[in-house]
N, CA, C and O atoms as a MOPAC input file, in Angstrom:
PM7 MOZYME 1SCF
protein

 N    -19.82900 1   -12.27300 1    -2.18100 1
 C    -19.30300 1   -12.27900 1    -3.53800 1
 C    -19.79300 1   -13.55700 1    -4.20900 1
 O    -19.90200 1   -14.72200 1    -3.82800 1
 N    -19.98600 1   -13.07100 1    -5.06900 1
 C    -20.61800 1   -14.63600 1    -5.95000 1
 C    -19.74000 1   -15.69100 1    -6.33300 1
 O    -19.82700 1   -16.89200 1    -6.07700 1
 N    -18.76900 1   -14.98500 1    -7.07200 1
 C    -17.87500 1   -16.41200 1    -7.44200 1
 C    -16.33100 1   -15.34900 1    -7.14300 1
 O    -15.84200 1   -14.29600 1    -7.55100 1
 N    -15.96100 1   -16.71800 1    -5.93300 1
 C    -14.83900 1   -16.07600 1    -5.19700 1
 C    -13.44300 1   -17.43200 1    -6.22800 1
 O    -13.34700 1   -18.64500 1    -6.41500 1
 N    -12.33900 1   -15.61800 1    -6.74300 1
 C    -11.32700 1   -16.62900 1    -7.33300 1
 C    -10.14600 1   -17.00400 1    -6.00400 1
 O     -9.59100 1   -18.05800 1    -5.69200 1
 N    -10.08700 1   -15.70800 1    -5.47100 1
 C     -9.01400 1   -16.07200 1    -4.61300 1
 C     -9.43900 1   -15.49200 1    -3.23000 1
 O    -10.43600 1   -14.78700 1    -3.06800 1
 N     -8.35100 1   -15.96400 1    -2.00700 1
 C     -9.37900 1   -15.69600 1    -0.42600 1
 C     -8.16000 1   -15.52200 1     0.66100 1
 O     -8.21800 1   -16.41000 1     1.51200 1
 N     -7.46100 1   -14.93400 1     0.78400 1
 C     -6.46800 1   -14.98900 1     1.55300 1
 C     -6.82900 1   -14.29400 1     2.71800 1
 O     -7.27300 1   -13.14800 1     2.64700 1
 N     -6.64700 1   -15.00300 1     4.00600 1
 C     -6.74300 1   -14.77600 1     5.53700 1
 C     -5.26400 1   -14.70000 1     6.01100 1
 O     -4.28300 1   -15.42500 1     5.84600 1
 N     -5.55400 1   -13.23600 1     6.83400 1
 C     -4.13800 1   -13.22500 1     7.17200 1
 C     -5.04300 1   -12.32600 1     8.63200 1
 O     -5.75700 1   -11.32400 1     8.62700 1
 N     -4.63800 1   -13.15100 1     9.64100 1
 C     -5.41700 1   -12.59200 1    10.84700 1
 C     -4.99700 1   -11.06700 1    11.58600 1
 O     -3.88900 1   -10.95100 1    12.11000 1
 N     -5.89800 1   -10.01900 1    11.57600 1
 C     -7.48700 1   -10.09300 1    11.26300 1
 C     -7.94100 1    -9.67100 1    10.23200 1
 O     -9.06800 1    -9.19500 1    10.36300 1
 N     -7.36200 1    -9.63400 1     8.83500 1
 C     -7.85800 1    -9.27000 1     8.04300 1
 C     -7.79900 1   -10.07900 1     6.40500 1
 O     -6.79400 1   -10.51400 1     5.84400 1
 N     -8.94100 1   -10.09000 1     6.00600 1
 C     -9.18200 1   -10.94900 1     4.83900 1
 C     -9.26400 1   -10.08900 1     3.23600 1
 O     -9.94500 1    -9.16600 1     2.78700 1
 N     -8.31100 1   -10.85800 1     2.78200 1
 C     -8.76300 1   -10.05300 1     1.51200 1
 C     -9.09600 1   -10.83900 1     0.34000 1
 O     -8.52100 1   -11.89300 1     0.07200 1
 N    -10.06600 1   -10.30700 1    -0.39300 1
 C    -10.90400 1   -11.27900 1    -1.47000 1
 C    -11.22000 1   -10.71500 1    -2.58200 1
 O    -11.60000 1    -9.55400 1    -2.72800 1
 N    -10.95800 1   -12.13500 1    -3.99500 1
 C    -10.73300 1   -11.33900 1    -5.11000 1
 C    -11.62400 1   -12.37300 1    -6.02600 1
 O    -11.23600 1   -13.53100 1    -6.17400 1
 N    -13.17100 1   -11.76700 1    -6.80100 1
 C    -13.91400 1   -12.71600 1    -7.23100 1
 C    -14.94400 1   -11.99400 1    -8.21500 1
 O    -14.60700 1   -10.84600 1    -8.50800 1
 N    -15.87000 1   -12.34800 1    -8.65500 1
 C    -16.78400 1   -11.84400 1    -9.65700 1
 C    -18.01000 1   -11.78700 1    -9.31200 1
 O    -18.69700 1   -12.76700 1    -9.02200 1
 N    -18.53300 1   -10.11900 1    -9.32100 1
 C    -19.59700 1   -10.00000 1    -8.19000 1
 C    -20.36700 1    -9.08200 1    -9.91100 1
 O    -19.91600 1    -8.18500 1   -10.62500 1
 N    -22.02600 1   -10.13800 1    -9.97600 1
 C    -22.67100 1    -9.37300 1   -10.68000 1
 C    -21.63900 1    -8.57000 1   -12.29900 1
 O    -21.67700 1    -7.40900 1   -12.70400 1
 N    -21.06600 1    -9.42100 1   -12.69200 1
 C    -20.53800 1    -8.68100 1   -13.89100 1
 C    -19.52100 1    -8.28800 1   -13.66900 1
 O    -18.84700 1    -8.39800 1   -14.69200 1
 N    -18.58200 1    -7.56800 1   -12.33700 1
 C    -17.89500 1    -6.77100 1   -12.46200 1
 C    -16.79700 1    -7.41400 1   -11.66900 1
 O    -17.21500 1    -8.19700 1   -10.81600 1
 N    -15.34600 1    -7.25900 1   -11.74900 1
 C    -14.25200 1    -8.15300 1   -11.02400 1
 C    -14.10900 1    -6.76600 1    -9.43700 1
 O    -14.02900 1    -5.55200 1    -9.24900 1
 N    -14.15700 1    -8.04300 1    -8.69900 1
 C    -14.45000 1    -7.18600 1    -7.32000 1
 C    -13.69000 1    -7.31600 1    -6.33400 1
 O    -13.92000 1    -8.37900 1    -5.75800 1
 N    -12.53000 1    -6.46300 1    -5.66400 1
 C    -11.23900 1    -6.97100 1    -5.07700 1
 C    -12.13200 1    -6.25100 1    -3.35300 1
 O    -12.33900 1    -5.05900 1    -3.12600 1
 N    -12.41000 1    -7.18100 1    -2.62100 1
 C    -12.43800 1    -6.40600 1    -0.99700 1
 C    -11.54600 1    -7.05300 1    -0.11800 1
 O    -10.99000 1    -8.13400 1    -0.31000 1
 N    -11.41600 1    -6.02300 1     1.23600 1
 C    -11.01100 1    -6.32200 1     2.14300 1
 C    -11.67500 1    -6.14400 1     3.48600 1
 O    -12.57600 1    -5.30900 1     3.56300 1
 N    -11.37600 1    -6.74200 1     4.40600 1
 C    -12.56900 1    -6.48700 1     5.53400 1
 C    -11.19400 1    -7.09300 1     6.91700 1
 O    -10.53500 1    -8.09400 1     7.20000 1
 N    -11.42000 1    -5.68000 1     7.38800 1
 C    -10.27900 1    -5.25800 1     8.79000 1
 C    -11.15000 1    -5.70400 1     9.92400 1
 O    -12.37200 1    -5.61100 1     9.80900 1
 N    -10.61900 1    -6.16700 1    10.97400 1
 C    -10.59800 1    -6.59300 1    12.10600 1
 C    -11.84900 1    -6.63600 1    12.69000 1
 O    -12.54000 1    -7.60300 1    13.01200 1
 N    -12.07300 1    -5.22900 1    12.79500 1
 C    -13.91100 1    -4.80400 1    13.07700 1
 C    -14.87900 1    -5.48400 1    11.94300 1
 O    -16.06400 1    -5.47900 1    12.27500 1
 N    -14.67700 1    -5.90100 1    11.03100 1
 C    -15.95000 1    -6.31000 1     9.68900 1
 C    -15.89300 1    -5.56700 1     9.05200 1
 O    -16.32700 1    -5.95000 1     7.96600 1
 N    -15.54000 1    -4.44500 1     9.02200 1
 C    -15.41900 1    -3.43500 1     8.00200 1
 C    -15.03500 1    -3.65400 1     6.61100 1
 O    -13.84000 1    -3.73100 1     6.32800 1
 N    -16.06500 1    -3.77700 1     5.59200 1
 C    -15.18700 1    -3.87600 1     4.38000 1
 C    -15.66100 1    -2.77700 1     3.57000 1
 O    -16.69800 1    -2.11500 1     3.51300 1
 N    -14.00400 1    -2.81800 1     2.66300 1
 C    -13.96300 1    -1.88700 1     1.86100 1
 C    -13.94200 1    -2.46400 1     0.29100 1
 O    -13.34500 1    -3.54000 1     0.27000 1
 N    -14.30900 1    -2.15200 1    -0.72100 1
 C    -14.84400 1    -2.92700 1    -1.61000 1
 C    -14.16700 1    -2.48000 1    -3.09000 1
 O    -14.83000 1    -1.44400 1    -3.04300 1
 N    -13.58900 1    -2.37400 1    -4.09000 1
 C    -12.95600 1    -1.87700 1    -5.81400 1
 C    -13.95400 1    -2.46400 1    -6.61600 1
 O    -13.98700 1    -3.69400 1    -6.62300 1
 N    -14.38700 1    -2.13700 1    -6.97300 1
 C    -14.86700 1    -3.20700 1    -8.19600 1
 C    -14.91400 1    -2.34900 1    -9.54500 1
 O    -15.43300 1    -1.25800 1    -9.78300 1
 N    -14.21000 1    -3.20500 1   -10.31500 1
 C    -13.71700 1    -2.63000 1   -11.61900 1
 C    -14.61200 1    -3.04300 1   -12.98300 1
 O    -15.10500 1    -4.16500 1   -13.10500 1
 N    -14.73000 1    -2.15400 1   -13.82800 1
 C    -15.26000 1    -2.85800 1   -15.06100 1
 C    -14.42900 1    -3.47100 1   -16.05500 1
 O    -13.20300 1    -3.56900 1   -16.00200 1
 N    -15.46400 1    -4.02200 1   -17.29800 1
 C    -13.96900 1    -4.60800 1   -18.05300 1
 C    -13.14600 1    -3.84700 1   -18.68300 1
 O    -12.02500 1    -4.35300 1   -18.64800 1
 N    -13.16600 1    -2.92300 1   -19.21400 1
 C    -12.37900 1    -2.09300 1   -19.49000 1
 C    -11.05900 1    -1.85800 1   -19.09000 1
 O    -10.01000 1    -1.75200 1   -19.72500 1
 N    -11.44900 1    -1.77400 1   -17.41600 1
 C    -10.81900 1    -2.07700 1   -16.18900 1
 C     -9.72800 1    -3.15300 1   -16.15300 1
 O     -8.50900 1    -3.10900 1   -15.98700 1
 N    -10.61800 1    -4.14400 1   -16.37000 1
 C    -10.16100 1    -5.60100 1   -15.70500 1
 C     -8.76200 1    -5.53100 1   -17.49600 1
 O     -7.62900 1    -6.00900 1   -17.44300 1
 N     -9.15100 1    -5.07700 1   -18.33200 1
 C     -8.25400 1    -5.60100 1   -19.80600 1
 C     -7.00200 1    -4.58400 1   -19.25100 1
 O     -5.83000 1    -4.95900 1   -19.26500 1
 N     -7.33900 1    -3.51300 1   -18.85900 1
 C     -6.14500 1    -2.98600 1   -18.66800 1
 C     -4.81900 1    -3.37300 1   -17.36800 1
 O     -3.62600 1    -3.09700 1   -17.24500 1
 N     -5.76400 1    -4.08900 1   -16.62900 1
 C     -5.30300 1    -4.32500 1   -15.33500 1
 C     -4.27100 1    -5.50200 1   -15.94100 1
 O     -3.04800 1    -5.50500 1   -15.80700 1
 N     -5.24100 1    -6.69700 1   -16.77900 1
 C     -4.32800 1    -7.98400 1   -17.38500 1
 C     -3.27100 1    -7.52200 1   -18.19100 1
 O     -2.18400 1    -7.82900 1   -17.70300 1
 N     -3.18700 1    -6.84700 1   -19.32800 1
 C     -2.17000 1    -5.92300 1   -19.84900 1
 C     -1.07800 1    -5.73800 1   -19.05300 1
 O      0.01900 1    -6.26700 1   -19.23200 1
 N     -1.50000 1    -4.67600 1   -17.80800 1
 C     -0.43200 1    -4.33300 1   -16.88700 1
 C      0.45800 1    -5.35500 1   -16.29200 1
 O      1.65300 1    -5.25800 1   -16.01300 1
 N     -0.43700 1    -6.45600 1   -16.13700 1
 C      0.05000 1    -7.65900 1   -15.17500 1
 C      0.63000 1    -8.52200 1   -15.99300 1
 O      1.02700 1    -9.60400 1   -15.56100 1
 N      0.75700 1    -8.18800 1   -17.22900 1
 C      1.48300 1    -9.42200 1   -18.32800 1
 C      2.98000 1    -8.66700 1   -18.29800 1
 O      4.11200 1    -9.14000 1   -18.19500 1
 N      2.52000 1    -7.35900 1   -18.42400 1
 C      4.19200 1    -6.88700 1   -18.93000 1
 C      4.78700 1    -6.91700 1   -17.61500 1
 O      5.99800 1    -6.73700 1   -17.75000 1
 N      4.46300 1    -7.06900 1   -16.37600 1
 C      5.48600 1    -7.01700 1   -15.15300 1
 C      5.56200 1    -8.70200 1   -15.36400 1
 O      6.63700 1    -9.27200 1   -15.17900 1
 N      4.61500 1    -9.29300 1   -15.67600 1
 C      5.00800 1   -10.88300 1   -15.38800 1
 C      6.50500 1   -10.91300 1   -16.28700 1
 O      7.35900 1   -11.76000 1   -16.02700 1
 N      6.69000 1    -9.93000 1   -17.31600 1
 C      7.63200 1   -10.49500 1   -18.45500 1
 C      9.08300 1   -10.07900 1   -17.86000 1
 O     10.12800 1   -10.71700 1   -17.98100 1
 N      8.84000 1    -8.58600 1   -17.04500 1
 C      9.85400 1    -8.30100 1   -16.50200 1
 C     10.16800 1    -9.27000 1   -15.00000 1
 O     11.25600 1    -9.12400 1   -14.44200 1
 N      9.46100 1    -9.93300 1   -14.61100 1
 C      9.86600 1   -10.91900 1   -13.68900 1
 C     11.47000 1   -12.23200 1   -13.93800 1
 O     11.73400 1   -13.05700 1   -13.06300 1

């Protein structure tokens, strides 16, 4: 991933949330190396911040 925002290790599995080529890119990679990969466009990403404002409000 090119530019990694966040990186959380939780043994054995890592999950990572960063900006790959344009697009916001959430993976995870299980025990074996296996990763599985989202990557959203912006479209994506505006609706996702939206979503994540109004639960922040209900927090």
């Amino acid at each position: 991933m090119i530019d990694t925002f966040l990186q959380i290790n939780v043994d054995p599995v890592t999950l990572e949330v960063g900006v790959d080529d344009g697009y916001l890119k959430i993976s995870i990679e299980d025990e074996q190396g296996n990763t599985q990969s989202i990557i959203l466009e912006k479209d994506e990403v505006e609706g996702l911040i939206e979503f994540m404002e109004k639960k922040k409000q209900e927090l």
